[in-house]
Every structure is written in C-alpha cells, then in structure tokens.
KOLVEXDREN-582419 format. One record per residue (C-alpha): residue number from 1; x, y, z; residue in three letters. Coordinates in nm, 2 decimals. Each point is the difference from the previous one (the first is absolute). Layout:
BEGIN
SITE   i   east  north     up  aa
SITE NUM      X      Y      Z Ala
...
This chain:
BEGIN
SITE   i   east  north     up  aa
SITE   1  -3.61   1.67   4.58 Unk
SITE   2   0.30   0.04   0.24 Unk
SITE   3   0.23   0.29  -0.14 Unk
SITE   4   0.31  -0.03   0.15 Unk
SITE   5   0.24   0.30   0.04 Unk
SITE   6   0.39  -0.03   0.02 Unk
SITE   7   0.14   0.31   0.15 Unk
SITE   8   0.38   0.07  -0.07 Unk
SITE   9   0.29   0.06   0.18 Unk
SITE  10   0.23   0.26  -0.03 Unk
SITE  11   0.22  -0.21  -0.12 Unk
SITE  12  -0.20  -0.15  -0.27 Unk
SITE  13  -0.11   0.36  -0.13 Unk
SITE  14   0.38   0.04  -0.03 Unk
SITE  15   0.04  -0.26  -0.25 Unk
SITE  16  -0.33   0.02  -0.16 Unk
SITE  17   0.15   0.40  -0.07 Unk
SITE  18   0.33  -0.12  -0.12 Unk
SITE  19  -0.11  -0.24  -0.25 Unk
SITE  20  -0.23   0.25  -0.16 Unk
SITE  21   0.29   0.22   0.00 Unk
SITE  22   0.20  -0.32  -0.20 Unk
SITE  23  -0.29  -0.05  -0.22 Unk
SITE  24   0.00   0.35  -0.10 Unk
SITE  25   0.36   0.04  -0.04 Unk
SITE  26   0.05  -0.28  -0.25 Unk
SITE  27  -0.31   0.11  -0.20 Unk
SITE  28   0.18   0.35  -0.07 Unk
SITE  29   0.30  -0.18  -0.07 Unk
SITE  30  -0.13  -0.25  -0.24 Unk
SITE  31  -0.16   0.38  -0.13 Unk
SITE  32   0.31   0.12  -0.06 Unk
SITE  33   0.19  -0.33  -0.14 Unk
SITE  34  -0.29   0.02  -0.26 Unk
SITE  35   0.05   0.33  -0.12 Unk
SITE  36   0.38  -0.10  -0.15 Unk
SITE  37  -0.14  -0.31  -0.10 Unk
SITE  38  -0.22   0.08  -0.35 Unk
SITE  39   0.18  -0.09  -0.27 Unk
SITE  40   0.13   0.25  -0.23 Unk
SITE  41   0.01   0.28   0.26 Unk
SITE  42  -0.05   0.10   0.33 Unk
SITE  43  -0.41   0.10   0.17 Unk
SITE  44  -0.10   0.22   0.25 Unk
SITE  45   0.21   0.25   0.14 Unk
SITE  46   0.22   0.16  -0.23 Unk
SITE  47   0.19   0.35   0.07 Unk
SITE  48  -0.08   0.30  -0.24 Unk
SITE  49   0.23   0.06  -0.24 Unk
SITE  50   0.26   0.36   0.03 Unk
SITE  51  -0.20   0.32  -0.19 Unk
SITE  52   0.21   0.02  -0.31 Unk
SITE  53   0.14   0.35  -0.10 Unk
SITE  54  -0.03   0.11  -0.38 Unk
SITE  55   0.12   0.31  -0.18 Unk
SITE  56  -0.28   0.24  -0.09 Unk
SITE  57  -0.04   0.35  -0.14 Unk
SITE  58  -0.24   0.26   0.18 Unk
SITE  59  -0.10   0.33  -0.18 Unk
SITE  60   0.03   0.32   0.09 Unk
SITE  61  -0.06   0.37   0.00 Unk
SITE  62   0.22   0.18  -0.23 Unk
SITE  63   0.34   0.11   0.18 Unk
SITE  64  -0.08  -0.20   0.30 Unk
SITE  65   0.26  -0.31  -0.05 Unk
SITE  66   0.19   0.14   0.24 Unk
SITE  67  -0.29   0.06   0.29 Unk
SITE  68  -0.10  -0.33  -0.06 Unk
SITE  69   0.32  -0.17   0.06 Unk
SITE  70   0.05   0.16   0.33 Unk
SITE  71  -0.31  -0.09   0.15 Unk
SITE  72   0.07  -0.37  -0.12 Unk
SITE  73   0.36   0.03   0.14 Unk
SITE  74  -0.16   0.10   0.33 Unk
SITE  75  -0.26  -0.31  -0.01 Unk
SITE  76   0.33  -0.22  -0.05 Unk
SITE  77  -0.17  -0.13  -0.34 Unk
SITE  78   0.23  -0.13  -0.26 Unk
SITE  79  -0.01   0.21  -0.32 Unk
SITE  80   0.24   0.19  -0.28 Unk
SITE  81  -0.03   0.32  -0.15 Unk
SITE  82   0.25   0.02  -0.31 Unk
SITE  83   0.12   0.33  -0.07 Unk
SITE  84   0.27   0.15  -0.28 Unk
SITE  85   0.18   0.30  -0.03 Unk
SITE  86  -0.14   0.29  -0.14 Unk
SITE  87   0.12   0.37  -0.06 Unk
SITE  88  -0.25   0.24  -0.01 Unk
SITE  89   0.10   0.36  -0.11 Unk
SITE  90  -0.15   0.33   0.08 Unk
SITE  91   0.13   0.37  -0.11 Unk
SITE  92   0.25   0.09   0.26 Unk
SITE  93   0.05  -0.39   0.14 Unk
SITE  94   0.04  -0.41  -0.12 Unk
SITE  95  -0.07  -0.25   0.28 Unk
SITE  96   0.02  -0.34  -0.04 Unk
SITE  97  -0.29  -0.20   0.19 Unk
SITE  98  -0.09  -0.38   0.06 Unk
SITE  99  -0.31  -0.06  -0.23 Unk
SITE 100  -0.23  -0.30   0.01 Unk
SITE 101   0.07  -0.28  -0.27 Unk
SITE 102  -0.36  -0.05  -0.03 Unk
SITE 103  -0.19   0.30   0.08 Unk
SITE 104  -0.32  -0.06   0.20 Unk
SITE 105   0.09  -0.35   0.16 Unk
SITE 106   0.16  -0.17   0.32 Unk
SITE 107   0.08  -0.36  -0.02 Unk
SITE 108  -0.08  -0.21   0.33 Unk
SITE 109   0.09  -0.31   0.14 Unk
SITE 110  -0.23  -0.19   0.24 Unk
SITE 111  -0.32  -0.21   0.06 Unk
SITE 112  -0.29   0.13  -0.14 Unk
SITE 113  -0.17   0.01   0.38 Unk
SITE 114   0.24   0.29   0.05 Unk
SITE 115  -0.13   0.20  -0.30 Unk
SITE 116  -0.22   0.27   0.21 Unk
SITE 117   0.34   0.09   0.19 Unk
SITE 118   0.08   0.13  -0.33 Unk
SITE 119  -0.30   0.13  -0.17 Unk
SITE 120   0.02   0.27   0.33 Unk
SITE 121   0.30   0.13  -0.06 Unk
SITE 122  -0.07   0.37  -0.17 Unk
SITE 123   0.00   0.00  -0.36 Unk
SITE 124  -0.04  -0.39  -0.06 Unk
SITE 125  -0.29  -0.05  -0.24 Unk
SITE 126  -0.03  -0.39  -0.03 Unk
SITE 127   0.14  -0.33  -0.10 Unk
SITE 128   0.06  -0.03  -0.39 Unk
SITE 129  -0.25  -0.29  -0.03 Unk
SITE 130  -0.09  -0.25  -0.26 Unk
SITE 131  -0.33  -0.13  -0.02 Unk
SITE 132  -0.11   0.15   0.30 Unk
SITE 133   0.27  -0.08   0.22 Unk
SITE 134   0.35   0.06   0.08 Unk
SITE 135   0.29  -0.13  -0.30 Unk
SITE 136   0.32  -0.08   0.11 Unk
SITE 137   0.28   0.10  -0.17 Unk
SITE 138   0.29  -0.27  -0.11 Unk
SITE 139   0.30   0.05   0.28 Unk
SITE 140   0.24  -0.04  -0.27 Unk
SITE 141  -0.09   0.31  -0.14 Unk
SITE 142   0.01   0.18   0.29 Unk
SITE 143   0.34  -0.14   0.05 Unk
SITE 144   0.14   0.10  -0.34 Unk
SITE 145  -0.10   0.39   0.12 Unk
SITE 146   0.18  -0.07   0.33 Unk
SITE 147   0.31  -0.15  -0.10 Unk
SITE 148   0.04   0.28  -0.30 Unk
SITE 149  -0.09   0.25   0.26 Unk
SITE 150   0.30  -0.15   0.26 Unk
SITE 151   0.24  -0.01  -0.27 Unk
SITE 152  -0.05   0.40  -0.08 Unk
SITE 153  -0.11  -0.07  -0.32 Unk
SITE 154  -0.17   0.32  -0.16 Unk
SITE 155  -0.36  -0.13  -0.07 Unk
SITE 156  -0.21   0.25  -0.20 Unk
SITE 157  -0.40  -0.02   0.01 Unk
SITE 158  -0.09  -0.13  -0.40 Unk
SITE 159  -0.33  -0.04  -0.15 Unk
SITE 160  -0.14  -0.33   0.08 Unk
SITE 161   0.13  -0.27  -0.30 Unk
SITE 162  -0.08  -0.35   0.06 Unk
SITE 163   0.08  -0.12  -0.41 Unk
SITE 164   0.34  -0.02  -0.11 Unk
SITE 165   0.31  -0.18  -0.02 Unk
SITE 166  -0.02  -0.18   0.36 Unk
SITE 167   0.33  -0.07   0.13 Unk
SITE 168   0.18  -0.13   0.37 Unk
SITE 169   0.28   0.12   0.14 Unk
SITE 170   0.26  -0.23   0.04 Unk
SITE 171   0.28   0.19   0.22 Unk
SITE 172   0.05   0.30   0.22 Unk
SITE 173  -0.26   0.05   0.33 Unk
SITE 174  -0.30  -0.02  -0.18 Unk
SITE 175   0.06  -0.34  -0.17 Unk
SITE 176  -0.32  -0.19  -0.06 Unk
SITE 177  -0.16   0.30  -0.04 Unk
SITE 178  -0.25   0.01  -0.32 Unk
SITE 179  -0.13   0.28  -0.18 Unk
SITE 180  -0.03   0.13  -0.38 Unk
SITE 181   0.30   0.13  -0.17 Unk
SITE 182   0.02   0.35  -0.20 Unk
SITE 183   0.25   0.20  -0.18 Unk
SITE 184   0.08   0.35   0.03 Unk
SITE 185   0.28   0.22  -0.22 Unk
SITE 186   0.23  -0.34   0.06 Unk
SITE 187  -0.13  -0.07   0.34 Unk
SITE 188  -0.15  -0.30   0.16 Unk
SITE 189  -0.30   0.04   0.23 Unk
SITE 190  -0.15  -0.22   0.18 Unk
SITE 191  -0.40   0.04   0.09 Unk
SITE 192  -0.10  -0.14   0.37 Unk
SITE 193  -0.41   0.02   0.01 Unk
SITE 194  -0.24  -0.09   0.29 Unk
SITE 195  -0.29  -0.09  -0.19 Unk
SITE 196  -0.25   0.05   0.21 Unk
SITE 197  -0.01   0.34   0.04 Unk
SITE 198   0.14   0.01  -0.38 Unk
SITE 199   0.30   0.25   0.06 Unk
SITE 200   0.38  -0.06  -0.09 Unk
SITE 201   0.33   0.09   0.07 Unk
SITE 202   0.33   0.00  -0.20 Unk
SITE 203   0.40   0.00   0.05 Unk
SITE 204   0.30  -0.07  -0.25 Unk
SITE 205   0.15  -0.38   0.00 Unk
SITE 206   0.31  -0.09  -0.18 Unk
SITE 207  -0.16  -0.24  -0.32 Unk
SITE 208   0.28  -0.24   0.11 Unk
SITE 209  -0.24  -0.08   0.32 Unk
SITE 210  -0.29  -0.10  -0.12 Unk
SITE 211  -0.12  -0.31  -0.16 Unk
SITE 212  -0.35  -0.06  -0.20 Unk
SITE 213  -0.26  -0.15   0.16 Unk
C-alpha cells in the first residue's frame, strides 16, 4: 500500500486557517440569529432583571427609633421615621419633643439582599415577617403618612381600627388617601393604619372632603 503524504505550503496553511476561522464565525452567528428566532419570546442570553425596592418595617429596641435611623442614614439606605409633636411636662419645666408615630419600628426601602446592612445597625431587631419571610407594606400607605406629614398636618398615634366607616379623601394634599372615619365632640377624624404592624394614626378632615368608599 503506497501512502502518499502531501505537505503544505505556507500559503495553503493560510487559507486552510482562515476558512476554519469562516466556518466558525458563521456557526456563532447562525447561534445567535437563533436565539431571537423562537417564537413567542426570545432564548438564551437574557439580562437579569433591576433588584426591586419595597417598603418594609424593621423592629426595634424600645427608644432606639432614632439610633436606628442614623446608622441607616449613614449606609445611604432609603427609610422614614414618622414622628409628632409631643409635650412632655415635668415640675419646674414643659418641653416639647419629636416622638415616634409608631413606637418600636423604622420603615425601609430597598432589596431584600440589602437586609443585613440594616439588621446591624444598633437597636434593629428584625424584619416584620409573614410566614417566615419579609411582608411588604403597600406604598400607598406609606405615602398617605408622608404627604400628611409634608403638609404639617397634626397626626396623633390612635389605637389600631381597621372596621368602620371607610371613606377617601377627595381634595386637599392627601387626596386619594383612604382610611376609616370617626367622630369626636363634632369633629371629623380620620384613621390612617399600616396593617401589618397593626398600629394607627389620626388627624381632623373637614366632612366636606371625604367621599364613601
């Protein structure tokens, strides 16, 4: 049996390279054409989707609201700490002093991946959770508290309520706003709750602004 042997050029071993090189080229693009080309969607590659931030509350120690907030200010996490107006009196002295709306709680606002950031700041506790993990809390109800709280409206902590007369606001900066309405020696009240941690709050309306729901 003769065996023959062919030895190549430079040359040849050029073109021999760049038609591999071709080959391979259009395989990867026929790769990629592919992947656009199921119907009903798009396979393969696919980029991962931007964390989504929700509102939270986080326990904490008693009288460390305030503790907490600083350390999460200095983290640069999102979060609100309602407060109200509160005159304590002593003997010889009154003082009036910012008081938490809902004693023993900071709310947050992030990804849940940046939870430890919080849960080392001095005083937190941990996460309110349901079931085991960590329940959100409706961003319109943590708007209602913000606008009321940019308006200077005079919230007042209230026991928590959540059966009643439900009524919506229909004018002024809180419009949209739900909550339960109350009377009071001729006075209108309205009851904001976050439910999840089962606490309320309360300021007068004008009965005028408010529709049934």
């Amino acid at each position: 049996m003769n065996v023959c042997i062919h030895h190549l050029n430079v040359t040849e071993m050029a073109e021999l390279y760049l038609g591999a090189e071709a080959v391979l080229e259009n395989t990867l693009a026929d790769f990629e054409a592919s992947e656009t080309a199921v119907p009903g969607g798009t396979f393969g590659r696919t980029e991962s989707p931007l964390p989504v931030a929700h509102w939270y509350a986080v326990s904490v120690r008693p009288r460390h609201e305030k503790m907490v907030t600083r350390h999460l200010e200095h983290q640069g996490l999102n979060h609100f700490l309602p407060v109200y107006r509160s005159v304590r009196r002593w003997k010889d002295r009154r003082k009036e002093l910012d008081m938490a709306l809902f004693p023993g709680y900071v709310f947050v606002n992030l990804n849940l991946r940046d939870r430890l950031r919080v849960l080392r700041a001095p005083g937190a506790v941990q996460f309110v959770t349901f079931q085991g993990q960590p329940a959100t809390i409706p961003d319109s109800e943590i708007r209602a508290l913000e606008s009321s709280l940019s308006a200077g409206l005079r919230l007042q902590p209230h026991p928590y309520l959540h059966q009643g007369a439900r009524v919506r606001l229909k004018r002024g900066p809180l419009v949209g706003a739900e909550g339960i309405m109350i009377r009071r020696k001729e006075r209108f009240r309205l009851v904001l709750s976050i439910d999840l941690i089962m606490r309320s709050v309360v300021f007068e309306v004008d009965e005028a602004d408010v529709e049934p729901l």
